[in-house]
GUVO-832572 format. One line per field, with one value per residue (C-alpha): residue number from 1; residue in three letters; x, y, z. Coordinates in nm, 3 decimals, always signed. Example, Ala and Ser with C-alpha at 12.3 -4.5 7.8 and 13.67 -1.06 7.14 Angstrom:
2
i c(1,2)
aa c(ALA,SER)
u c(+1.230,+1.367)
v c(-0.450,-0.106)
w c(+0.780,+0.714)
//
This chain:
395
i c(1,2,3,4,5,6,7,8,9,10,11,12,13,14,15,16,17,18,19,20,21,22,23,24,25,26,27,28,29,30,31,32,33,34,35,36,37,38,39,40,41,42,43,44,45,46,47,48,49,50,51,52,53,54,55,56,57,58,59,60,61,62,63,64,65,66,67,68,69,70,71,72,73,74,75,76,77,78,79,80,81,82,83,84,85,86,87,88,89,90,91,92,93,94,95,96,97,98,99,100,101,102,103,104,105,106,107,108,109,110,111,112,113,114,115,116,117,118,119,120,121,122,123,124,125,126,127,128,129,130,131,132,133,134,135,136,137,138,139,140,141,142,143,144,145,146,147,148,149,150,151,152,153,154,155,156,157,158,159,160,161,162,163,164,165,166,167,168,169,170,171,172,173,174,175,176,177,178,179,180,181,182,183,184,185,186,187,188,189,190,191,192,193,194,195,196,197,198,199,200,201,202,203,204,205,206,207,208,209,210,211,212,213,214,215,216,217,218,219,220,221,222,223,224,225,226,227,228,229,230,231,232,233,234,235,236,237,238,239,240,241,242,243,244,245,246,247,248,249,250,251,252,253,254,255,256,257,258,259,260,261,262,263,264,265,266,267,268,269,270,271,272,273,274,275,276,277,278,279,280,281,282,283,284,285,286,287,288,289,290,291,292,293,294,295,296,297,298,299,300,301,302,303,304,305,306,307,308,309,310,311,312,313,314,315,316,317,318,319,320,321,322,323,324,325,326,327,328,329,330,331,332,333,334,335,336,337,338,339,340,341,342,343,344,345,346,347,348,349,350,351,352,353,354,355,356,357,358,359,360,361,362,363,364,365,366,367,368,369,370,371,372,373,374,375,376,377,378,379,380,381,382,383,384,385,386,387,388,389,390,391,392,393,394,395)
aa c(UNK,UNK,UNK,UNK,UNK,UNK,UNK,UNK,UNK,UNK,UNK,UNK,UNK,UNK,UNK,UNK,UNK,UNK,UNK,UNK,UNK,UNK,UNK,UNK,UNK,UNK,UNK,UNK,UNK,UNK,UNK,UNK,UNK,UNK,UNK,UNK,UNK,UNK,UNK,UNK,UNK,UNK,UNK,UNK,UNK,UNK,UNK,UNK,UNK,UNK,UNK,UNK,UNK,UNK,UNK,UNK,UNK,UNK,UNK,UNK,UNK,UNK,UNK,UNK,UNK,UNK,UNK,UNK,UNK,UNK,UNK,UNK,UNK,UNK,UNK,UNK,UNK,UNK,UNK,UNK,UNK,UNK,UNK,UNK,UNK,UNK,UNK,UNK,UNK,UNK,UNK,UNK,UNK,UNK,UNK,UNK,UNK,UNK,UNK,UNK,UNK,UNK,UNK,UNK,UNK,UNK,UNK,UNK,UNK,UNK,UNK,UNK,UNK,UNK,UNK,UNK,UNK,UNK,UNK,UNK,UNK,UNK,UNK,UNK,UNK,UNK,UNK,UNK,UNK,UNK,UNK,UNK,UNK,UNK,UNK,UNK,UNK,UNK,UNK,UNK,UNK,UNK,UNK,UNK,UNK,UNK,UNK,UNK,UNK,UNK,UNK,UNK,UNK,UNK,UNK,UNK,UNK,UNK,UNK,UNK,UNK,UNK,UNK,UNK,UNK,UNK,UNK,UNK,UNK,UNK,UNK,UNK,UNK,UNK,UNK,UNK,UNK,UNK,UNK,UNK,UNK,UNK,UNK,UNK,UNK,UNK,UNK,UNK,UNK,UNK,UNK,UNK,UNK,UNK,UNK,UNK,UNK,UNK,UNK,UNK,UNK,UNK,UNK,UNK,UNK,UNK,UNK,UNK,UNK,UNK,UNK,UNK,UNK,UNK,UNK,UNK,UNK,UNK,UNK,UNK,UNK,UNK,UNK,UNK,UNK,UNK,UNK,UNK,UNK,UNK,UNK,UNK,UNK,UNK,UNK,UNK,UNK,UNK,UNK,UNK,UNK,UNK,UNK,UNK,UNK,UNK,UNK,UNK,UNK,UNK,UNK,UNK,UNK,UNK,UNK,UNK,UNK,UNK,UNK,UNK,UNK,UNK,UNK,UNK,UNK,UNK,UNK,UNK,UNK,UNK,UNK,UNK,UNK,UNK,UNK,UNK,UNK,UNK,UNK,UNK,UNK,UNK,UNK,UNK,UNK,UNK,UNK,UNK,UNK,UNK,UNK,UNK,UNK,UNK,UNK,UNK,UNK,UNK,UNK,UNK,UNK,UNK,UNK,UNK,UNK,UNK,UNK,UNK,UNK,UNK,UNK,UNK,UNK,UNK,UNK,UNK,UNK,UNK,UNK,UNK,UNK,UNK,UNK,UNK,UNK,UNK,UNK,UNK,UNK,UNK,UNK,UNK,UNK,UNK,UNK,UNK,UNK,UNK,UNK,UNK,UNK,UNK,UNK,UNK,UNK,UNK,UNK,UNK,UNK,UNK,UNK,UNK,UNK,UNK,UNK,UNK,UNK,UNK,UNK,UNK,UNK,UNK,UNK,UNK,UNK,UNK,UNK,UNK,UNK,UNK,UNK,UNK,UNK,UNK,UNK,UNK,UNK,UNK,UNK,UNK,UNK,UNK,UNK,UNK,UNK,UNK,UNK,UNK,UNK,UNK,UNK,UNK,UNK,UNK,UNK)
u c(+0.000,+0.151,+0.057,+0.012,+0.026,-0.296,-0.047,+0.018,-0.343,-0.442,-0.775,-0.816,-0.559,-0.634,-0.513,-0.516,-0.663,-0.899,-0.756,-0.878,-0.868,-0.776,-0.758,-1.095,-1.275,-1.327,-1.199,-1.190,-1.255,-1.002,-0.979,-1.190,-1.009,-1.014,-1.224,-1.135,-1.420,-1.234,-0.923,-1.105,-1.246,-0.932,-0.794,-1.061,-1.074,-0.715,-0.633,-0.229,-0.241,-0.431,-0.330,-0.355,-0.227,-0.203,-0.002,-0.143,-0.186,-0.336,-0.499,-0.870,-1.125,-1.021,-1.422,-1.512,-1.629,-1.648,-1.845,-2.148,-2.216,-2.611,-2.731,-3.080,-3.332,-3.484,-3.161,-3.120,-3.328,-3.112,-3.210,-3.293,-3.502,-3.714,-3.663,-3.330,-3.310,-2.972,-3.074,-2.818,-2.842,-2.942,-2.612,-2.412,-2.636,-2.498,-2.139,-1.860,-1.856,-2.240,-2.282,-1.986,-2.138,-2.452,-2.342,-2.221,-2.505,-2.721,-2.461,-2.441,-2.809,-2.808,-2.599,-2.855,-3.101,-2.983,-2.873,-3.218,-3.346,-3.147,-2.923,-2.515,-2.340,-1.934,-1.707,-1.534,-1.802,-1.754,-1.425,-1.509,-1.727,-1.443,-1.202,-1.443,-1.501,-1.164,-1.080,-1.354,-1.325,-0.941,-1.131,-1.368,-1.381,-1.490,-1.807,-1.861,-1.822,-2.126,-2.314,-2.369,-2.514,-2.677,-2.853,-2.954,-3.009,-3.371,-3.439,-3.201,-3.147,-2.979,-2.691,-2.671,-2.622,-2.374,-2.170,-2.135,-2.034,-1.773,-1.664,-1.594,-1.458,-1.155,-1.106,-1.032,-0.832,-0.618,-0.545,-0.449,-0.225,-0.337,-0.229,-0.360,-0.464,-0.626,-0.785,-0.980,-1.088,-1.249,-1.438,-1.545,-1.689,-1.847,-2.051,-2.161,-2.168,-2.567,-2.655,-2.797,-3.079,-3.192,-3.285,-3.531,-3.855,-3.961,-4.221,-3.934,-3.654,-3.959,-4.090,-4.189,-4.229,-3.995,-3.901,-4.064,-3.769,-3.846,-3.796,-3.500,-3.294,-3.413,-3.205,-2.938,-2.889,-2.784,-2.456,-2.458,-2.695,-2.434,-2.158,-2.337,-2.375,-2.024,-1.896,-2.094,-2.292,-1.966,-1.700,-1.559,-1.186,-1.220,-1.119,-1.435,-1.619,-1.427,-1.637,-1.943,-1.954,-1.781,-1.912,-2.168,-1.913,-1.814,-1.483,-1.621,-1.680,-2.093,-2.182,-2.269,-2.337,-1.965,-1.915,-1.522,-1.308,-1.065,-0.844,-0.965,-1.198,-1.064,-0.941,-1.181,-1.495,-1.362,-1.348,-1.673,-1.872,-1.761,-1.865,-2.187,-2.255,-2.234,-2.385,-2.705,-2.715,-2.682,-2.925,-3.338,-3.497,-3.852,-3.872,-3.658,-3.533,-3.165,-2.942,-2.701,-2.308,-2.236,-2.465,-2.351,-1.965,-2.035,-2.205,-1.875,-1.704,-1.884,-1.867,-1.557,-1.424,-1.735,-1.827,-1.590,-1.179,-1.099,-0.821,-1.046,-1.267,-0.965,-0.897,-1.253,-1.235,-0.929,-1.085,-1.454,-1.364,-1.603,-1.837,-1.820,-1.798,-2.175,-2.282,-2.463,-2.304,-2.455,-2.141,-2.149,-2.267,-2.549,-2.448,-2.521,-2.251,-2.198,-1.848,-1.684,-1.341,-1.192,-0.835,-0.724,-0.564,-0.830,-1.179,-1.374,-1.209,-1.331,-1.323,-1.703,-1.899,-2.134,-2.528,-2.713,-2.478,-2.515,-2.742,-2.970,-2.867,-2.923,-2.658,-2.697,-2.523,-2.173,-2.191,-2.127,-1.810,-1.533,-1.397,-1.128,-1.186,-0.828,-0.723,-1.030,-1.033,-1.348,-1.557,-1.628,-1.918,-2.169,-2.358,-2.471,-2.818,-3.047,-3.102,-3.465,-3.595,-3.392,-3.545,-3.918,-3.975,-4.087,-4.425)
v c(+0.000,+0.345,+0.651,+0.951,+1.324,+1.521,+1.789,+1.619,+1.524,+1.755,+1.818,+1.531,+1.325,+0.925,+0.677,+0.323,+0.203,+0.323,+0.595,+0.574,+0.781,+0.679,+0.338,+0.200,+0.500,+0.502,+0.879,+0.799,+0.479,+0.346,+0.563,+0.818,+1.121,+1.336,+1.639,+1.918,+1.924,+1.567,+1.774,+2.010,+1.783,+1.628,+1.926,+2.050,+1.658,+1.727,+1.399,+1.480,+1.144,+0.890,+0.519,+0.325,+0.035,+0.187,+0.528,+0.815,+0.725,+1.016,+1.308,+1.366,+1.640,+1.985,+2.056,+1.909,+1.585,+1.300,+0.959,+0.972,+1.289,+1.330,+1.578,+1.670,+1.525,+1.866,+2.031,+1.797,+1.965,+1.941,+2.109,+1.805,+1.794,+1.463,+1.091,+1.019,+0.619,+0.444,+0.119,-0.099,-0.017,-0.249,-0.154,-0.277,-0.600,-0.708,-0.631,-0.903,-0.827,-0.800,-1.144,-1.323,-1.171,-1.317,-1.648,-1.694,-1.650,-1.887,-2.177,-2.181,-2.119,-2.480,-2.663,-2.522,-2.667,-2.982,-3.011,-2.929,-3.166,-3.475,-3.463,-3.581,-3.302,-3.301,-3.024,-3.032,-2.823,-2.570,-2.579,-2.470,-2.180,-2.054,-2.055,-1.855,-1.620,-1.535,-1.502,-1.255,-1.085,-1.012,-0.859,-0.662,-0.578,-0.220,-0.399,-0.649,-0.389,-0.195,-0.501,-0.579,-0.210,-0.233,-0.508,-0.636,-0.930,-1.047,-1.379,-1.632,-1.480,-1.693,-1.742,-1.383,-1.364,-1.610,-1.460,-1.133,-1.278,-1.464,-1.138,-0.950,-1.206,-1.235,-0.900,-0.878,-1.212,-1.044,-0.746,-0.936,-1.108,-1.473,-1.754,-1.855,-2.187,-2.020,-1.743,-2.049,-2.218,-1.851,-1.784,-2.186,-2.131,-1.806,-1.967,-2.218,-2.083,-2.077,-2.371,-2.492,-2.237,-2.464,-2.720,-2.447,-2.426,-2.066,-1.980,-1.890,-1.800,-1.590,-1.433,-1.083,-0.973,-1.085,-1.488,-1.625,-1.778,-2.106,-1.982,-1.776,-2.122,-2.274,-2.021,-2.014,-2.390,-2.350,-2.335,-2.700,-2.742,-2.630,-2.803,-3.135,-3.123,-3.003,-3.263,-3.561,-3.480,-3.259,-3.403,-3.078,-2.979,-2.825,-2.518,-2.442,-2.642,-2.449,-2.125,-2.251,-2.346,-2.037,-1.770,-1.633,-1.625,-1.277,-1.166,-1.103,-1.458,-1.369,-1.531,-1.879,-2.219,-2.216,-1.890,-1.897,-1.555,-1.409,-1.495,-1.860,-1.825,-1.921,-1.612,-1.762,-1.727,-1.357,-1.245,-1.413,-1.282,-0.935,-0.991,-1.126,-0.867,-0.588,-0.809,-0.812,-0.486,-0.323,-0.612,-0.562,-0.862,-0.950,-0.753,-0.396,-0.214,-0.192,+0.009,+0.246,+0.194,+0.462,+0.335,-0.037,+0.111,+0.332,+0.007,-0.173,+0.066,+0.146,-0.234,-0.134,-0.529,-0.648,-0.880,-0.794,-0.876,-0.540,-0.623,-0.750,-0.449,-0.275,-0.441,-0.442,-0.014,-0.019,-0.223,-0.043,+0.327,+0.500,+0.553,+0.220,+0.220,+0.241,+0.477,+0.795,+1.062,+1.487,+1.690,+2.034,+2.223,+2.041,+1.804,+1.449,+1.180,+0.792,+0.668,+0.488,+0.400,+0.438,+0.477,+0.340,+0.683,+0.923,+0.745,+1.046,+1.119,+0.892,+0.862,+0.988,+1.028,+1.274,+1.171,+1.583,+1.863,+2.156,+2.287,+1.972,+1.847,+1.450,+1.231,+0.914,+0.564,+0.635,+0.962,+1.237,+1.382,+1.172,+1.363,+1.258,+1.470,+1.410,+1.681,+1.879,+2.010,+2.265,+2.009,+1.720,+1.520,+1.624,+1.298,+0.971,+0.940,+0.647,+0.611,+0.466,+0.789,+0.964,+0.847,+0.941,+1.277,+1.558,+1.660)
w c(+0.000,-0.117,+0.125,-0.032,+0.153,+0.034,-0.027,-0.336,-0.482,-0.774,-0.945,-1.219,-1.093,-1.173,-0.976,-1.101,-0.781,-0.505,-0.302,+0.066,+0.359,+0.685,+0.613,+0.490,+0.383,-0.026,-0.162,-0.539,-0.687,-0.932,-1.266,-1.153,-1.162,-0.822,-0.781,-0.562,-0.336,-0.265,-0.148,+0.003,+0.250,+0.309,+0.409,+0.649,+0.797,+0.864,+0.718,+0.586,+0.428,+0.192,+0.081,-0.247,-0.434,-0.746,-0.914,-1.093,-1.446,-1.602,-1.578,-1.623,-1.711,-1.600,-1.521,-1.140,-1.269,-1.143,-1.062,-0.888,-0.946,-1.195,-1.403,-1.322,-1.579,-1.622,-1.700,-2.015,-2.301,-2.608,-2.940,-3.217,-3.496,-3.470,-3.343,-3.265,-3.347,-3.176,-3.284,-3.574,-3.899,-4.130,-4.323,-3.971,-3.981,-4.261,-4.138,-4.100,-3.720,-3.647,-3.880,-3.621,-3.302,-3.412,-3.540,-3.186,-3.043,-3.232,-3.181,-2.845,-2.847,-3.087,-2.811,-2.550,-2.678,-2.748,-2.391,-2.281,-2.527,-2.375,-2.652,-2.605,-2.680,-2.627,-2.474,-2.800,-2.963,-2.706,-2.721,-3.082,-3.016,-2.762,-3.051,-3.319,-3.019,-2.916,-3.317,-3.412,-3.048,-3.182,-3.514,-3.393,-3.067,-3.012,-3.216,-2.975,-2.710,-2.859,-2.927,-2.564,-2.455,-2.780,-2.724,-3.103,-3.100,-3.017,-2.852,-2.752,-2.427,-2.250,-2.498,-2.565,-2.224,-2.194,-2.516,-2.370,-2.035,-2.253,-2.424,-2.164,-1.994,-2.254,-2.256,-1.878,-1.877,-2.165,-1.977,-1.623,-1.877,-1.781,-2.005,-2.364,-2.237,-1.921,-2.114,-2.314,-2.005,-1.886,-2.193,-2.193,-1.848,-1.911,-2.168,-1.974,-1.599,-1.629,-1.804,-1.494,-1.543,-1.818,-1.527,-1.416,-1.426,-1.669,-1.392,-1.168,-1.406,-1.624,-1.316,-1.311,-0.981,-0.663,-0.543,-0.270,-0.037,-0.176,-0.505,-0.457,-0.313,-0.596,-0.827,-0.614,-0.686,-1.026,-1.024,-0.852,-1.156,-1.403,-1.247,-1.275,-1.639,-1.736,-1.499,-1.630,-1.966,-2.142,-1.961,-1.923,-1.775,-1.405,-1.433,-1.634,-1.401,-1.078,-1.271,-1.262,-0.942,-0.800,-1.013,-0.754,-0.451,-0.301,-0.222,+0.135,+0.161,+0.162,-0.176,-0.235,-0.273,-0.034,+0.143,-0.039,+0.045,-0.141,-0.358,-0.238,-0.533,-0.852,-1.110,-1.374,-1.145,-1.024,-1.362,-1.495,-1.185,-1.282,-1.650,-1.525,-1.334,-1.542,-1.830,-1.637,-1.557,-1.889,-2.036,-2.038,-1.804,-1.779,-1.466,-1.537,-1.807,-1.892,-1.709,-1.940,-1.913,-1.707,-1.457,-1.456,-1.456,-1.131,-0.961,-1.014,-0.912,-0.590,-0.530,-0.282,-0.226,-0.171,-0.410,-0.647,-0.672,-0.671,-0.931,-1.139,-1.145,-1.215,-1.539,-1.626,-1.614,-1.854,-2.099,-2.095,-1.965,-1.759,-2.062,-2.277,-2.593,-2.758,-2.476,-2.570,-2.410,-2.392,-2.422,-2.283,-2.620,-2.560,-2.855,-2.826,-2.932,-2.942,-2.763,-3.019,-2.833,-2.485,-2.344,-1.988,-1.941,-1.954,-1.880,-1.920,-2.228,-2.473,-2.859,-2.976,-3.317,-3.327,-3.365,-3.309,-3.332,-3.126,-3.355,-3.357,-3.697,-3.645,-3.824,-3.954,-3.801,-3.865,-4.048,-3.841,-3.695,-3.496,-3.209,-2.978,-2.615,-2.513,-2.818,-2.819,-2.431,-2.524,-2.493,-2.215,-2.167,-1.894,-1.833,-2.041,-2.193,-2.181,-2.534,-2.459,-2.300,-2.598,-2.861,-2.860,-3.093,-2.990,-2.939)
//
């Protein structure tokens, strides 16, 4: 643990881990860049010191941004001209990456069934989807990225599910620099970790309002579920079957079906549970509506070692920013803009396209004007938009 004097923290500093004061107490979560009123507070605390694990990596925003922080819903009245539609294009449907993202999803939707069905199925052919994934992931993976917020593909839920989990599982197992082999097991047992929810009944995995007790143990037996059938239907290795058991423990030793702490739980399941996470969040369930990026991100974030292997979430924020990529962002010119790429260094300072310029001319999928932040320090981005509530037109 590094210990920091105060006298040293600057506005927009970003740390690549949490920053705490005296001791336990969460200042800044990683990549989040400081704000003064942080310092400030410090300083009248009269805490001379602050710890972290990690090193400043970067300066953010100059403007007192920061996570956590909402724009009032009143305040956001943008001037557009009509519907603003953020859904694919049929010209990206028929792209090389949205045809691979797809195909991926309706094989592992094929083996689903088949498994449900009674039908053998061996690891082999997952071993095969893993391979296509981690191949097109390599090709397109700001596309994938987008893919998941988007969410375009309709039906097949539980192997979209399961894809995206798989996705963004790579991605973090890539950047904590884990092993080829390893890295195959991960995205093997993201696929799979909730096969056992085929084993459910769709009254209580279809369920609209809360679980009875009863109801609730029953879904927390799926992992034993899914462990069972890659143990003795797929034959599967056991690191993959190590995720799917382990998937749902907590790094504070609260989760289940084992109450495991720590870095007692295997890296696979860490990084999966993470993926998981967030892939629920930012995906529309019979019972809620999607949460935006920015909102899942924050969650993780905020998570503070609970659940979460707090190196884990770290790698997750360097691969998906503070605003992932596919997030629709208002800037402060009252434009509004898609993030098309992020950068570990400056979160809040992503890569965007234009979709209504200040003036409310709308742009087309892909058409309007690419703007990197980091070079163009007049403008910053003020808060993210749920494109649902964005897209009715005027009246």
């Amino acid at each position: 643990m590094n210990t920091v004097n105060t006298s040293d923290l600057e506005q927009g500093q970003i740390y690549s881990a949490a920053v705490y004061s005296e001791g336990t107490n969460l200042l800044v979560p990683a990549l989040v860049p400081l704000r003064q009123k942080d310092i400030d507070l410090l300083n009248t605390w009269g805490i001379k010191t602050v710890t972290t694990e990690g090193t400043v990596i970067g300066v953010g925003a100059d403007e007192d941004l920061a996570i956590g922080e909402e724009i009032e819903e009143e305040e956001f009245q943008p001037v557009r001209r009509g519907p603003v539609k953020f859904s694919i294009s049929d010209v990206q449907q028929n792209s090389a990456p949205y045809r691979a993202y797809k195909s991926l999803i309706e094989k592992l939707s094929g083996v689903f069934t088949s498994l449900k069905s009674g039908v053998d199925i061996e690891m082999r052919v997952i071993d095969n989807i893993c391979v296509q994934l981690l191949q097109d992931l390599r090709d397109h993976t700001n596309s994938f990225i987008d893919y998941i917020l988007g969410g375009e593909v309709i039906g097949h839920e539980l192997a979209k599910s399961s894809v995206n989990a798989a996705i963004l599982s790579a991605l973090m197992a890539q950047e904590l620099h884990l092993p080829n082999h390893k890295i195959h097991n991960i995205v093997a047992g993201a696929l799979l970790h909730d096969l056992g929810m085929l084993r459910l009944s769709k009254g209580i995995t279809e369920k609209k309002g809360g679980l009875s007790d009863a109801e609730l143990e029953q879904i927390k037996s799926h992992p034993m579920h899914t462990s069972k059938i890659i143990t003795k239907e797929l034959f599967g290795p056991h690191d993959v079957n190590l995720i799917a058991l382990q998937h749902h423990e907590r790094w504070d030793g609260k989760g289940y079906p084992d109450h495991i702490l720590g870095p007692a739980i295997d890296i696979g399941a860490r990084i999966v549970s993470v993926a998981d996470a967030f892939e629920a969040m930012v995906s529309k369930k019979s019972y809620r509506n999607p949460m935006i990026g920015y909102n899942a991100v924050k969650n993780l974030l905020a998570d503070n070692a609970r659940r979460f292997d707090p190196a884990v979430i770290a790698a997750f924020t360097k691969i998906m920013g503070i605003y992932p990529i596919g997030s629709i962002v208002r800037l402060n010119d009252e434009s509004i803009a898609r993030v098309i790429n992020v950068r570990s260094d400056a979160p809040v300072r992503p890569v965007i396209q234009m979709v209504v310029d200040k003036k409310g001319k709308v742009f087309k999928p892909g058409e309007g004007e690419t703007i990197d932040l980091l070079v163009d320090k007049k403008l910053f981005i003020k808060n993210a938009i749920d494109p649902v509530e964005f897209n009715s037109t005027d009246e």
